[in-house]
C-alpha positions as YAML, in Angstrom:
chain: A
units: angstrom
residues:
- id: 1
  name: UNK
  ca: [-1.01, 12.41, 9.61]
- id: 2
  name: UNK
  ca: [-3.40, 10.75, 11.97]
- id: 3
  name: UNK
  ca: [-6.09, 8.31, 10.79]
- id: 4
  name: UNK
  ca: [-9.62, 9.99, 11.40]
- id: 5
  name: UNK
  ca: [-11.93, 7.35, 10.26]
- id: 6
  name: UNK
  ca: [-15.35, 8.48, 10.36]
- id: 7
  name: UNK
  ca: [-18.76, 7.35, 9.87]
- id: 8
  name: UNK
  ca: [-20.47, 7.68, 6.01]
- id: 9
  name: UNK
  ca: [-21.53, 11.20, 5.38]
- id: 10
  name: UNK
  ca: [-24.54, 12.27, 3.09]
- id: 11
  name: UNK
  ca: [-22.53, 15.57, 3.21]
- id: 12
  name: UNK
  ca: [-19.59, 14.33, 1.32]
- id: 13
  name: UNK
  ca: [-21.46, 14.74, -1.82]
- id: 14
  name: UNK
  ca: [-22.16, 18.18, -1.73]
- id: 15
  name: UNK
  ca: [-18.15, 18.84, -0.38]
- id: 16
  name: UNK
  ca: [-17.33, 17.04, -3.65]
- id: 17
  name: UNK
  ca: [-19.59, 19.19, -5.79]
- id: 18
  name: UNK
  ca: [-19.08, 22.11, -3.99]
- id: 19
  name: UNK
  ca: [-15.43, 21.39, -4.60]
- id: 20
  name: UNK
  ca: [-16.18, 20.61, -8.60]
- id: 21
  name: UNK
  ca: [-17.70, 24.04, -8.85]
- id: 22
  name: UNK
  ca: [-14.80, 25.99, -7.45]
- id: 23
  name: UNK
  ca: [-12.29, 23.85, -9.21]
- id: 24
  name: UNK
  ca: [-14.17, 24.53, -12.58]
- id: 25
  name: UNK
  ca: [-13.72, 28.22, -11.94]
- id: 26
  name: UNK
  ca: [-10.25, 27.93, -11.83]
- id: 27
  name: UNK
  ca: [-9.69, 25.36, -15.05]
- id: 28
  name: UNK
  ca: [-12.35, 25.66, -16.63]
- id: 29
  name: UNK
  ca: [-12.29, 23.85, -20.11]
- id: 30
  name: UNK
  ca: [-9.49, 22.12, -19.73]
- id: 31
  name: UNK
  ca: [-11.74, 19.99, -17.30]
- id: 32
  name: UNK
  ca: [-13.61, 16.71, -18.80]
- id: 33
  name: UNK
  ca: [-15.37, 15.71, -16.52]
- id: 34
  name: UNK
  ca: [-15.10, 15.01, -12.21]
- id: 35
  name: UNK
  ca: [-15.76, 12.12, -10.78]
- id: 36
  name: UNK
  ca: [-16.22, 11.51, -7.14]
- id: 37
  name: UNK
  ca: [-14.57, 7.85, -6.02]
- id: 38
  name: UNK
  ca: [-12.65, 6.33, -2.89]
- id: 39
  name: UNK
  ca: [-14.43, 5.87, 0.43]
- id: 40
  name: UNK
  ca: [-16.17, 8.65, 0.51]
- id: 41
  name: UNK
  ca: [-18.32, 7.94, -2.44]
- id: 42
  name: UNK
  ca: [-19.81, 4.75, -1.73]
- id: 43
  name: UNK
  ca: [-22.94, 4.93, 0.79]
- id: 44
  name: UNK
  ca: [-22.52, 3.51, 4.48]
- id: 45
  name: UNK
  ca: [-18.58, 3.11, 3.87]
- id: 46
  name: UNK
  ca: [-16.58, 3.86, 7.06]
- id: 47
  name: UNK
  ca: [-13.87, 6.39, 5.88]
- id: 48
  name: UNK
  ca: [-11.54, 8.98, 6.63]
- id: 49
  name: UNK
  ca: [-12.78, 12.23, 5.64]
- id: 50
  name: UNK
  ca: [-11.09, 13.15, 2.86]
- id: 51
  name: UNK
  ca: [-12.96, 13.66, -0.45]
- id: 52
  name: UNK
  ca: [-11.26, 12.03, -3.18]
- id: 53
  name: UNK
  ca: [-12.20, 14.00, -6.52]
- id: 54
  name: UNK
  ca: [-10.99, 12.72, -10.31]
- id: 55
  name: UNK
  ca: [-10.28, 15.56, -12.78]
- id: 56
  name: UNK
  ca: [-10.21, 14.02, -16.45]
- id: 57
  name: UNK
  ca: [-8.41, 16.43, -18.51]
- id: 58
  name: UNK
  ca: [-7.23, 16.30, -22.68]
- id: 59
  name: UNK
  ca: [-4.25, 17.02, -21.45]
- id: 60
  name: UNK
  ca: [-2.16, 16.40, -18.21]
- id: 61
  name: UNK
  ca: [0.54, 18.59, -18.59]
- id: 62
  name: UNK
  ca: [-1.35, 21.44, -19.06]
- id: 63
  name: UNK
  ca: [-2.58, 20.82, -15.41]
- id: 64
  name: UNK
  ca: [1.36, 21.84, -14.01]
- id: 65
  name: UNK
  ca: [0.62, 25.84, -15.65]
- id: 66
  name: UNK
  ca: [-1.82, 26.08, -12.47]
- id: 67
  name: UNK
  ca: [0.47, 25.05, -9.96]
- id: 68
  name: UNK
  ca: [1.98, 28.30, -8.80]
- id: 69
  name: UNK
  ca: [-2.08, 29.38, -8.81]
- id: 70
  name: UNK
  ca: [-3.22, 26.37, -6.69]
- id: 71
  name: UNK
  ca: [-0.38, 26.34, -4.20]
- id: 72
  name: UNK
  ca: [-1.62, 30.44, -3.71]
- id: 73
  name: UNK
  ca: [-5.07, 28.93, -3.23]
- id: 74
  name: UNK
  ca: [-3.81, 27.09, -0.51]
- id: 75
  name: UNK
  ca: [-3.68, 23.51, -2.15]
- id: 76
  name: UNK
  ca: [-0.42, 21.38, -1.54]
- id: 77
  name: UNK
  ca: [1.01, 20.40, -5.19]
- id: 78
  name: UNK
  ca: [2.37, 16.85, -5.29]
- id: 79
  name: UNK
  ca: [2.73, 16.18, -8.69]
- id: 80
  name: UNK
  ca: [2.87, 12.61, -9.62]
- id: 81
  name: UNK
  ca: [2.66, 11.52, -6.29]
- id: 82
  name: UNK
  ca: [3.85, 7.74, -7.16]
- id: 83
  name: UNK
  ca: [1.32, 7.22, -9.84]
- id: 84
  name: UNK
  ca: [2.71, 7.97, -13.56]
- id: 85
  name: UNK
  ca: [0.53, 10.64, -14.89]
- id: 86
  name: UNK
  ca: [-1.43, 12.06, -12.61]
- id: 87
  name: UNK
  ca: [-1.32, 15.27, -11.08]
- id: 88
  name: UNK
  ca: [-2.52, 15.64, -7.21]
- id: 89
  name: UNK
  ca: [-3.41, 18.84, -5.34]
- id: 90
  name: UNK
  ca: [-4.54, 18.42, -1.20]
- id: 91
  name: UNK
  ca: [-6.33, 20.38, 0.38]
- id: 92
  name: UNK
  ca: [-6.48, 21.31, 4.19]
- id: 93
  name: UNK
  ca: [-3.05, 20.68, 5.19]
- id: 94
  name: UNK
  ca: [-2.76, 18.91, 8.33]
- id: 95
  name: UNK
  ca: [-6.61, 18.47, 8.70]
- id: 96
  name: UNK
  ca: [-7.11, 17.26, 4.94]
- id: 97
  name: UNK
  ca: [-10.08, 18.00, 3.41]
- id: 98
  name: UNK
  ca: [-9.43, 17.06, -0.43]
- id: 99
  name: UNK
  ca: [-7.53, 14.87, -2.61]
- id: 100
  name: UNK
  ca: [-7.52, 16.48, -5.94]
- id: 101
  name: UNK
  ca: [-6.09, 13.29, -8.84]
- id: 102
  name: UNK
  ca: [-5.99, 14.73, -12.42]
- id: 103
  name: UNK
  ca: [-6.03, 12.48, -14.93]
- id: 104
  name: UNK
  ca: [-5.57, 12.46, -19.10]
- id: 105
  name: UNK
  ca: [-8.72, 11.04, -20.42]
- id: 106
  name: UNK
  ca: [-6.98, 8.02, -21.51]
- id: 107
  name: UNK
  ca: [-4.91, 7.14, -18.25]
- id: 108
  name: UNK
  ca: [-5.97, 3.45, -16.84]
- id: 109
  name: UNK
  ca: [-6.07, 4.49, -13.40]
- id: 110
  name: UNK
  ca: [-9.32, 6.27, -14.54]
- id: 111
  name: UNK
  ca: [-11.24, 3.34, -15.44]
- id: 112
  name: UNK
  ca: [-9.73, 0.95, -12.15]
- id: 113
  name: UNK
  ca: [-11.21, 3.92, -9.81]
- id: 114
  name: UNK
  ca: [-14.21, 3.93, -11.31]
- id: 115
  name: UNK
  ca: [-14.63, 0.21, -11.70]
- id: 116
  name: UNK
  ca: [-13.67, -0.08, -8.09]
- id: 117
  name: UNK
  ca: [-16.24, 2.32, -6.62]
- id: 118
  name: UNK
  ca: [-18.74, 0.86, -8.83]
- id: 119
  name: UNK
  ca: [-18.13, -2.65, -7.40]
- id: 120
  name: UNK
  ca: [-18.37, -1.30, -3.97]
- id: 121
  name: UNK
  ca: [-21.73, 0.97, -4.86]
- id: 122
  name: UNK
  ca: [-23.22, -2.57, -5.95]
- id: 123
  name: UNK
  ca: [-22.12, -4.88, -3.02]
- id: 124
  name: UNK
  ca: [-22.95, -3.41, -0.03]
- id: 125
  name: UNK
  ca: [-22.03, -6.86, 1.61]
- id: 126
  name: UNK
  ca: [-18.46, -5.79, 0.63]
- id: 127
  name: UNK
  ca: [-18.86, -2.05, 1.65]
- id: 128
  name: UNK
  ca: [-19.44, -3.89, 5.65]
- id: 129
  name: UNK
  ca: [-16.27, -6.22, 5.38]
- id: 130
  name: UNK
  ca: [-14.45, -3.41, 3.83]
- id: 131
  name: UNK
  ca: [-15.53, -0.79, 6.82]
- id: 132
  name: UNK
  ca: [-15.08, -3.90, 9.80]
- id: 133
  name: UNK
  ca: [-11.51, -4.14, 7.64]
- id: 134
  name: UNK
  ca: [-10.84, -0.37, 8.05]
- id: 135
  name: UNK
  ca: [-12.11, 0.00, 11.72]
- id: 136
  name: UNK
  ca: [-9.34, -3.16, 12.30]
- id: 137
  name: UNK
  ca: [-6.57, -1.06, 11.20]
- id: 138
  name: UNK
  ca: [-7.25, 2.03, 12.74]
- id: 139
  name: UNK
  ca: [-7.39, 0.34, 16.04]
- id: 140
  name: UNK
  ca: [-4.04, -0.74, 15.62]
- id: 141
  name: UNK
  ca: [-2.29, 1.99, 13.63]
- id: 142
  name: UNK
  ca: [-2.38, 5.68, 14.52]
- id: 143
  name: UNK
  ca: [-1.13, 7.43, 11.18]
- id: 144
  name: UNK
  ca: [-1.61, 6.88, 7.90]
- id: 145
  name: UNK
  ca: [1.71, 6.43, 7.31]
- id: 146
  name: UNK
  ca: [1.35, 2.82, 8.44]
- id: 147
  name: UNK
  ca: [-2.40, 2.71, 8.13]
- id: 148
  name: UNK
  ca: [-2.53, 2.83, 4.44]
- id: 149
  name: UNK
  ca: [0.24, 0.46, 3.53]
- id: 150
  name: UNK
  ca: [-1.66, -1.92, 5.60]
- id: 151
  name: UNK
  ca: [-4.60, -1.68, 3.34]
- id: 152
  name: UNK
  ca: [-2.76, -2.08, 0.47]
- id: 153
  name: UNK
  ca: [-3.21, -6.10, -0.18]
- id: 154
  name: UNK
  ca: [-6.72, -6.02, 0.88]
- id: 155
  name: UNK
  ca: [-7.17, -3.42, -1.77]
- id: 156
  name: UNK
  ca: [-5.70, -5.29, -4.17]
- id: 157
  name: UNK
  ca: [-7.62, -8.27, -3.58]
- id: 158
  name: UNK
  ca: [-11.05, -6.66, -3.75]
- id: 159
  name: UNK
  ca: [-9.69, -4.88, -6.65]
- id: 160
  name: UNK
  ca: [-9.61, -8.00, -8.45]
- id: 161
  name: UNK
  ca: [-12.90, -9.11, -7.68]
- id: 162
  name: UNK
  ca: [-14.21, -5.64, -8.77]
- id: 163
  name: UNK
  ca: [-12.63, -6.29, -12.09]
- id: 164
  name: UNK
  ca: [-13.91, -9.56, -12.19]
- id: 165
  name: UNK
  ca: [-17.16, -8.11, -11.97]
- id: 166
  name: UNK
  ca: [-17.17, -5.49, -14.18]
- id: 167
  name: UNK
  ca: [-15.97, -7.73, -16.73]
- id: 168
  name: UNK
  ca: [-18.84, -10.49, -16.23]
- id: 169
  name: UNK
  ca: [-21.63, -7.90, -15.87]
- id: 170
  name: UNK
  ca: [-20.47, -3.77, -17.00]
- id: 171
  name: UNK
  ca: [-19.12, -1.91, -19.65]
- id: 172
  name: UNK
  ca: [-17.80, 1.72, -19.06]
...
């Protein structure tokens, strides 16, 4: 898939709770909460367009009884998708759209999202080295195939400052 990394977009928000409301329709109480994180919910972050949406559920495996009715909706169902207990649904095939991450209530990829957008929401110093980081990459690398790998340690460094923070200064 090519990297399309695009300028911040006030219109994400509504694709994410435009999204939500559809999504709802289809789950309905076995649906939490949504939460909208990566790139595309922090203001004046460069990203690729792809809304990244959290599902918290009671229970994950009751997520894989909608598969056969997502895939007919048009979603792609990838399962764990390297991450132990999720469940992820795209949307938009080649020209992606969504990224759909379900998530029991208690998983602790819930709370380093959310800690992690947080972090960026709060530094916009760090949402400008972050972007000038992204724009780097996709000058050199066409697809995401090597585009996100390369982001990975960068990640994982202002991950740790993000947790750093939260711990000094938040509680969730």
């Amino acid at each position: 898939m090519k990297v399309r990394l695009t300028e911040f977009s006030e219109n994400w928000a509504f694709l994410f709770q435009q999204e939500a409301e559809f999504l709802s329709s289809i789950f309905g109480d076995e649906i939490i909460k949504f939460e909208h994180f990566g790139s595309t919910s922090v203001y004046g972050l460069k990203a690729k367009p792809v809304i990244d949406m959290m599902c918290i559920v009671n229970d994950i495996n009751k997520v894989d009884s909608f598969n056969d009715q997502m895939d007919a909706l048009g979603y792609d169902v990838a399962g764990e998708w390297g991450i132990e207990g999720r469940r992820l649904f795209r949307k938009g095939g080649e020209n992606r759209t969504h990224h759909i991450h379900f998530y029991q209530k208690d998983n602790p990829q819930i709370k380093r999202h959310i800690i992690f957008r947080d972090y960026l929401r709060a530094h916009p110093e760090e949402v400008v080295r972050y972007s000038r980081f992204k724009e780097e990459l996709a000058s050199r690398f066409e697809n995401t195939s090597e585009y996100s790998p390369a982001k990975k340690s960068f990640v994982k460094e202002m991950e740790h400052l993000a947790i750093k923070w939260f711990e000094k200064n938040c509680t969730l």
